[in-house]
C-alpha positions as CSV (number, residue, x, y, z in Angstrom):
1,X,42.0,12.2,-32.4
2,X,44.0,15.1,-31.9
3,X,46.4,16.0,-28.9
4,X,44.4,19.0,-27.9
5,X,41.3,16.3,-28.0
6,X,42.9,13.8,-25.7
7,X,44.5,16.2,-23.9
8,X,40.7,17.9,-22.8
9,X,39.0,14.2,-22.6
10,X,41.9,13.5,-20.1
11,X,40.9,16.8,-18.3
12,X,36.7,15.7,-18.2
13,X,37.4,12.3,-16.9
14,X,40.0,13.1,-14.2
15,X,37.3,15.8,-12.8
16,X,33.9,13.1,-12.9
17,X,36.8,11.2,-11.0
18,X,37.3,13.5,-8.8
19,X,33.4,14.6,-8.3
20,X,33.3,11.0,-7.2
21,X,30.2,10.5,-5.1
22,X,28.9,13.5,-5.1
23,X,27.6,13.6,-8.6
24,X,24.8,12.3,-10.0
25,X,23.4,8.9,-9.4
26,X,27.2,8.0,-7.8
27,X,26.1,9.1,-4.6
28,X,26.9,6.9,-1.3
29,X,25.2,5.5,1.4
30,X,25.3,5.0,5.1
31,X,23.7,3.0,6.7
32,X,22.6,3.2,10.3
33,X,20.7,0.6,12.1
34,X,18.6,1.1,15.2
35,X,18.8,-1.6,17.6
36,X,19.9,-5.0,16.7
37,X,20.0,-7.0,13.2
38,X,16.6,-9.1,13.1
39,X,14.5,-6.9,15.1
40,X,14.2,-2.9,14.0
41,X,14.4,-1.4,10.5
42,X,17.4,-0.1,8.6
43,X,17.5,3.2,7.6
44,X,19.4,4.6,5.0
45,X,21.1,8.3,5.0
46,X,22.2,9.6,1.6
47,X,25.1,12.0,1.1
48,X,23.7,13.7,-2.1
49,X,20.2,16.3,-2.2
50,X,19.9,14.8,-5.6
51,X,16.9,12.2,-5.1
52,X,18.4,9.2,-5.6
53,X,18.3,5.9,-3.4
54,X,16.0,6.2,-0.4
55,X,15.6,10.1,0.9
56,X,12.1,11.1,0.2
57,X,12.0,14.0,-2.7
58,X,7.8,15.5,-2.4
59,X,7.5,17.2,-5.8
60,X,4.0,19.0,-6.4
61,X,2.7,18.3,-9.9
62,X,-0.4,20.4,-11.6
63,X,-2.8,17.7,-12.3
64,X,-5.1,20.1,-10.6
65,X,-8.9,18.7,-10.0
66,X,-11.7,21.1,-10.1
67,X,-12.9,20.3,-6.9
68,X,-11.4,20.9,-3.5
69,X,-8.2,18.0,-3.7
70,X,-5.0,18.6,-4.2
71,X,-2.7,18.7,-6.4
72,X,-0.8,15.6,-7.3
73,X,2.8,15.0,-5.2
74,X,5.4,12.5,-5.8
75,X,7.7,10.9,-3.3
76,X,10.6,9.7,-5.1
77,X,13.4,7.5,-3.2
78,X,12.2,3.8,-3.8
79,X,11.0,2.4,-7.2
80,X,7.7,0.7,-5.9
81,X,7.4,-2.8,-7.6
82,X,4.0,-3.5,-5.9
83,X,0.9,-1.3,-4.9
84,X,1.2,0.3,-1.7
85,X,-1.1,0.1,1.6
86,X,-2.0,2.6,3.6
87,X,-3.2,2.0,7.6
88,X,-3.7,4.9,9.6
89,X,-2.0,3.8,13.3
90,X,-3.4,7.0,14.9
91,X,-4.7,10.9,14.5
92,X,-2.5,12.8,12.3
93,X,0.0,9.5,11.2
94,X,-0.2,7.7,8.0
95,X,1.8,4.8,7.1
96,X,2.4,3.3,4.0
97,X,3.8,-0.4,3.0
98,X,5.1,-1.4,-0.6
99,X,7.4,-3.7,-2.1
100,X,9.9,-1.4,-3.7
101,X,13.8,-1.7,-4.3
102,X,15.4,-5.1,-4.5
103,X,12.3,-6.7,-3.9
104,X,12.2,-5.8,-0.4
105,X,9.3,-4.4,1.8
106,X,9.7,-0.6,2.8
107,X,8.1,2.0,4.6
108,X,7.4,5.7,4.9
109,X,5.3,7.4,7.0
110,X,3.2,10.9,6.8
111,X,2.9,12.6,10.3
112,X,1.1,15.9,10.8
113,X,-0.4,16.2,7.2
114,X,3.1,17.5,5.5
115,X,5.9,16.0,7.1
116,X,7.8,12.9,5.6
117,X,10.1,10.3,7.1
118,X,12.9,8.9,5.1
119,X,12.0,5.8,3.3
120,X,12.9,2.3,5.6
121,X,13.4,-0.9,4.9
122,X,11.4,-3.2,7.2
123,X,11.9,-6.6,5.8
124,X,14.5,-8.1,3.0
125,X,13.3,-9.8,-0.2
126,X,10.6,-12.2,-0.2
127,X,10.8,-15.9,1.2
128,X,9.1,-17.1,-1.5
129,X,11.2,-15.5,-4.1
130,X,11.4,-18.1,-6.1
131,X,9.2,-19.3,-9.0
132,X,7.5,-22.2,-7.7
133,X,5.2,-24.6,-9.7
134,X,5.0,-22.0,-12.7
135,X,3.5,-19.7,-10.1
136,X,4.1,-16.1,-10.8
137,X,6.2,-14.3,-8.5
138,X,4.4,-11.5,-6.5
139,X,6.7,-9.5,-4.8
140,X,4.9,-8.5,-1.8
141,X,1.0,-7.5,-2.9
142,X,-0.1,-6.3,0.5
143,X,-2.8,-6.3,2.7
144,X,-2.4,-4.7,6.0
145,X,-4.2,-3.8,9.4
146,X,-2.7,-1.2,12.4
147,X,-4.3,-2.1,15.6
148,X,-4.7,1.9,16.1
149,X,-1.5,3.2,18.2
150,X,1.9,4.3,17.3
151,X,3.5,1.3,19.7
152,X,0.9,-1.1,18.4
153,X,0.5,-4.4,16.4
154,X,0.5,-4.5,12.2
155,X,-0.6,-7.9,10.9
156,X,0.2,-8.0,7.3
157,X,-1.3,-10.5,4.5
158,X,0.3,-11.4,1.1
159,X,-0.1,-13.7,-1.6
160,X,2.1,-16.4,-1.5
161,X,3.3,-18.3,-4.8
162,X,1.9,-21.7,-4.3
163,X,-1.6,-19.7,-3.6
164,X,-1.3,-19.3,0.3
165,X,-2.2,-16.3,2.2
166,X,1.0,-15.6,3.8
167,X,1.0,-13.8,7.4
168,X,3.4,-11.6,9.3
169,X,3.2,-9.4,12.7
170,X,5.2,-6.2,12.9
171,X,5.0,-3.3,15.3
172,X,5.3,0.5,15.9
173,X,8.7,1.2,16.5
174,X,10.7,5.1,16.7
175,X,8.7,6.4,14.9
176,X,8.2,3.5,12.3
177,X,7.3,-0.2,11.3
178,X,9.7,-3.0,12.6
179,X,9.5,-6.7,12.2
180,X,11.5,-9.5,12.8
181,X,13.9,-10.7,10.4
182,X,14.7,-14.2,11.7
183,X,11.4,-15.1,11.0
184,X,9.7,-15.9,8.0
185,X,6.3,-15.4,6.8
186,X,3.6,-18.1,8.2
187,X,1.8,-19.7,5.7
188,X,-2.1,-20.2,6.5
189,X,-4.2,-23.4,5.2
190,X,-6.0,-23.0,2.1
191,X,-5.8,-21.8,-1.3
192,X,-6.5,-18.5,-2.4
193,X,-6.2,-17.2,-6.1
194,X,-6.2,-13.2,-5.6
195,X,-4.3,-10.3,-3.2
196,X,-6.0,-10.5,0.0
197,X,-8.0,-7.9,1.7
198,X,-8.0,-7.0,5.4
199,X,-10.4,-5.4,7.8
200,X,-10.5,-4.8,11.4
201,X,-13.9,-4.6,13.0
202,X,-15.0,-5.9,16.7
203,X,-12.0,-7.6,17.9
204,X,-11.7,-9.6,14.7
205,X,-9.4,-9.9,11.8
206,X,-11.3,-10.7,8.3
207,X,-9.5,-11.4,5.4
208,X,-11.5,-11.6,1.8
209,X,-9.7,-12.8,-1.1
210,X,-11.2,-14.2,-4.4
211,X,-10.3,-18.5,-5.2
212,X,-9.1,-19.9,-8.1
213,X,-12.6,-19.7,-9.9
214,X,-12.9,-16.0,-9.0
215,X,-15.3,-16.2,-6.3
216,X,-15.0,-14.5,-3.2
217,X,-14.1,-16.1,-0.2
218,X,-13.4,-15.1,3.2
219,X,-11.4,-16.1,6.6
220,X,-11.3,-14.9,10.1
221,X,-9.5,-15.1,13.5
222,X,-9.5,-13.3,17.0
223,X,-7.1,-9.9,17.1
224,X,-4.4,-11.0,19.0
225,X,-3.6,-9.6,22.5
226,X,-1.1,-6.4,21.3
227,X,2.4,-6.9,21.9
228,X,1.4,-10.7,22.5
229,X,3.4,-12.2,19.2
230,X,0.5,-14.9,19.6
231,X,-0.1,-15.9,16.0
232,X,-4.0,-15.5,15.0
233,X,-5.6,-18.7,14.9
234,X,-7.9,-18.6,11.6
235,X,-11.0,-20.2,11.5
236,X,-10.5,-21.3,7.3
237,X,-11.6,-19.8,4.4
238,X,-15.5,-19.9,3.4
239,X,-17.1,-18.9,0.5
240,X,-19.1,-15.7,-0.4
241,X,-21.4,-14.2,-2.6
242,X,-20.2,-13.1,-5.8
243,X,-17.8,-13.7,-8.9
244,X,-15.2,-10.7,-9.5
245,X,-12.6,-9.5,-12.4
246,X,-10.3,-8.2,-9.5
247,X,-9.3,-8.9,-6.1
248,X,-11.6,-7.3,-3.8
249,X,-10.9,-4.3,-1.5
250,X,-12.7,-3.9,2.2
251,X,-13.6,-1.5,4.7
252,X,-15.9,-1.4,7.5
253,X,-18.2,0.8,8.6
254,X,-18.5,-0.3,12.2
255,X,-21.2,-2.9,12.2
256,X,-20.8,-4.4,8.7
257,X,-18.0,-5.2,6.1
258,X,-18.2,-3.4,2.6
259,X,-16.6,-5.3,0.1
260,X,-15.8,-3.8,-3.5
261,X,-14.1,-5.8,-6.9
262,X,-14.7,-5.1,-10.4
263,X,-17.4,-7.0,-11.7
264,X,-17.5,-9.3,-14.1
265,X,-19.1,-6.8,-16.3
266,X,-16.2,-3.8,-15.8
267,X,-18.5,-2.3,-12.9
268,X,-18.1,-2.3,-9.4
269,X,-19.4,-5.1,-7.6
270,X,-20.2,-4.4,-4.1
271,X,-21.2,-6.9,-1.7
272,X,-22.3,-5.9,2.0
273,X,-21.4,-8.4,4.6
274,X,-22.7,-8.9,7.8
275,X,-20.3,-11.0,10.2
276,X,-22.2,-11.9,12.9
277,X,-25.4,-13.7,10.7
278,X,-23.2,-14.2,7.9
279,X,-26.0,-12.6,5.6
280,X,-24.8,-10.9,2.7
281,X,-26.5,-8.9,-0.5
282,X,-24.8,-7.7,-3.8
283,X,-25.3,-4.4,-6.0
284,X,-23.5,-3.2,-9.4
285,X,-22.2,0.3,-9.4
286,X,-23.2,1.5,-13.0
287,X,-19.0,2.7,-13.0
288,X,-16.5,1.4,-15.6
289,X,-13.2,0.9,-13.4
290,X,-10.1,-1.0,-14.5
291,X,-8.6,-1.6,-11.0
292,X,-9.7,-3.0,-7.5
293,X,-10.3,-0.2,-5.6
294,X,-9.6,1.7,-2.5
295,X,-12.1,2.3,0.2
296,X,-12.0,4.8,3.0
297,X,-15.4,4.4,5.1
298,X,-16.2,7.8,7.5
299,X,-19.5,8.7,9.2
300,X,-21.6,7.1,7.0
301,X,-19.8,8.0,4.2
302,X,-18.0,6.2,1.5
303,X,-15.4,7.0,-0.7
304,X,-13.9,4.6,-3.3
305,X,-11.3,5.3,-5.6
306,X,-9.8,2.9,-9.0
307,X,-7.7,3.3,-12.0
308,X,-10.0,4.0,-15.1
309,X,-6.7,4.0,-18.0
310,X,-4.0,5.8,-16.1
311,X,-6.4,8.0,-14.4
312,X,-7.7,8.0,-10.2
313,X,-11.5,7.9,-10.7
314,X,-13.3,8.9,-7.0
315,X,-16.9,7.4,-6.3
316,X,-19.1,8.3,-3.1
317,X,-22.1,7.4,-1.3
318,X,-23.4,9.8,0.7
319,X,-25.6,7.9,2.6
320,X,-28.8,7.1,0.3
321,X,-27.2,6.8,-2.9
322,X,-24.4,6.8,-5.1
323,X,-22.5,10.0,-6.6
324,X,-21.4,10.0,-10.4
325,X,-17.5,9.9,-10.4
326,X,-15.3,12.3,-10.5
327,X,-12.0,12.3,-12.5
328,X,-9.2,13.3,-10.3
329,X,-6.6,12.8,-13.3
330,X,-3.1,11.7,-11.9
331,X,-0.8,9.1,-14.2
332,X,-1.2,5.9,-12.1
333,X,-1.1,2.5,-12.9
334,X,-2.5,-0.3,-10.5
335,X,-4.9,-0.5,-7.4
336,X,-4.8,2.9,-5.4
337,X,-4.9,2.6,-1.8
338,X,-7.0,5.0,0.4
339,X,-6.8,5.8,4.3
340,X,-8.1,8.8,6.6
341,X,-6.0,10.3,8.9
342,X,-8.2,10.9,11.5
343,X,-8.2,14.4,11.4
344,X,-10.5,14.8,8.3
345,X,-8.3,13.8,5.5
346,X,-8.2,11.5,3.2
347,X,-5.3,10.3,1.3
348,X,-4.8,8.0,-1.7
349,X,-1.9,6.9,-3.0
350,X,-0.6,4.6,-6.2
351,X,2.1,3.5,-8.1
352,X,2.5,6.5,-10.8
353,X,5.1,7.6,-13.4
354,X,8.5,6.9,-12.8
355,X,7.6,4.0,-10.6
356,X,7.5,6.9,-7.5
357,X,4.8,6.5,-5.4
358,X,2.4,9.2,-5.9
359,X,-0.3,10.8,-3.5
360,X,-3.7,13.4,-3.4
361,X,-5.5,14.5,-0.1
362,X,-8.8,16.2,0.6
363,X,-9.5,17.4,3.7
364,X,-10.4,21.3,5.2
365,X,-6.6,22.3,6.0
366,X,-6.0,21.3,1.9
367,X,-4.7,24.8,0.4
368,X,-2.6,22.7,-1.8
């Protein structure tokens, strides 16, 4: 090498050096807690507008439908390492739940149709992050229930290793989801063999989930008193009609539960199930989806929306039938989630390229 080479190669490193944090992916952090250590979220600030670490970056992308949705946006900030969950806690406010970064549960929230939190950290990695019993380790495969105001309850399900529903309570708090650090998730009786689903309807919790022979099962408990911290006590897992290729997703339209699955066959399996005579019946959609769905159910209406490849396929029923799908394109991998925010939007969001999470929204103020 010559001396004019070193000489310049001395010249580029001392300045990188000297850019220090403020280049690139070298940025730092600070973080700022609100309140004490166990019981409120950390948020963390970057120094950088680069989108790196945990500031929300909401890039438009042109996978334009022909229909009236959206385009495609992406939130970067947190590599999601789960699918998220959506719960709408009130008009206007969405809130959504993945396992993301380090393993650890985060949140962001969408208030007013367009503005963005940062991302927070609500709860550290797993308990069960270990690899028990040659169970795989599933990182925080939510489901999750808002009791319906911004200072209220969310009771959230996972799937534990050893095949447990695991159980945790958080609440609203500035602006965001807080739980309690010091203590770990509650482990209910029974074995379950699938992500659990969770639906809210007449003072009641229901959870479905499929068993270790793919059949669907299901479990209930009385909504605890909000602000209580009483632990729901569940009443133990029963079984269901129908046998499904994915775990199931829920929704309710007020009187009964809708329950939707792949079917065995690469359908939709959808099983209506009244709670109060335990009565259920079963239908095939005639659509070819490759991920349990989401379900967003709205004045008799419902939407559904899966993965068909790396595409968001959207299904409806209007009321006396179902629609044919449409293709709402996207690059998404994994079960979508779907929520309305009360003001006639709905949302869906996925795990998409990059790892980002990825959203598209419908809804009359949509000039997107």
């Amino acid at each position: 090498m010559t001396l004019r080479a070193k000489t310049y190669l001395c010249v580029l490193l001392a300045a990188l050096l000297l850019a220090g944090p403020s280049w690139g992916q070298m940025a730092e952090f600070d973080k700022v807690r609100t309140g004490n250590d166990t019981s409120e979220p950390v948020l963390v600030i970057g120094t950088s507008t680069e989108p790196q670490g945990l500031l929300p970056s909401v890039k438009r992308v042109q996978f334009r439908t022909e229909t009236e949705w959206s385009n495609w946006i992406s939130l970067k900030g947190v590599r999601l390492t789960t699918a998220p969950v959506a719960v709408s806690p009130g008009p206007g406010i969405v809130d959504i739940l993945t396992g993301g970064n380090d393993n650890e549960l985060w949140h962001i929230r969408l208030q007013g149709q367009e503005t963005w939190s940062d991302w927070i950290k609500v709860f550290g990695s797993p308990p069960y992050n270990k690899n028990l019993g040659g169970v795989h380790f599933r990182k925080y495969e939510l489901a999750a229930i808002s009791t319906g105001s911004l200072d209220g309850d969310y009771h959230l399900f996972t799937w534990g290793p050893t095949n447990h529903c695991l159980y945790k309570r958080c609440w609203g708090s500035e602006g965001g989801v807080a739980c309690d650090r010091t203590e770990d998730w509650i482990q209910m009786e029974g074995e379950i063999g699938s992500r659990p689903a969770a639906v809210l309807l007449s003072d009641k919790i229901f959870l479905l989930a499929l068993d270790n022979s793919k059949k669907l099962v299901w479990n209930s408990a009385d909504l605890p008193a909000v602000g209580s911290g009483e632990v729901p006590s569940w009443e133990g897992w029963q079984s269901l009609q129908g046998s499904f290729a994915s775990p199931p997703a829920a929704a309710s339209d007020g009187e009964t539960i809708h329950i939707f699955a792949v079917s065995q066959g690469g359908g939709i399996g959808h099983v209506t199930f009244d709670p109060k005579t335990e009565d259920a019946t079963i239908e095939t959609i005639n659509q070819k989806i490759d991920s349990a769905p989401g379900i967003v159910i709205e004045d008799g209406r419902i939407d559904l929306f899966a993965s068909q490849g790396d595409e968001l396929i959207h299904v409806w029923h209007d009321g006396e039938s179902w629609e044919n799908g449409e293709n709402l394109k996207g690059s998404i991998s994994g079960q979508p989630t779907a929520v309305s925010d009360g003001l006639g939007q709905i949302w869906v969001f996925a795990q998409g390229q990059g790892e980002w999470l990825w959203g598209i929204h419908y809804g009359p103020k949509d000039d997107a």
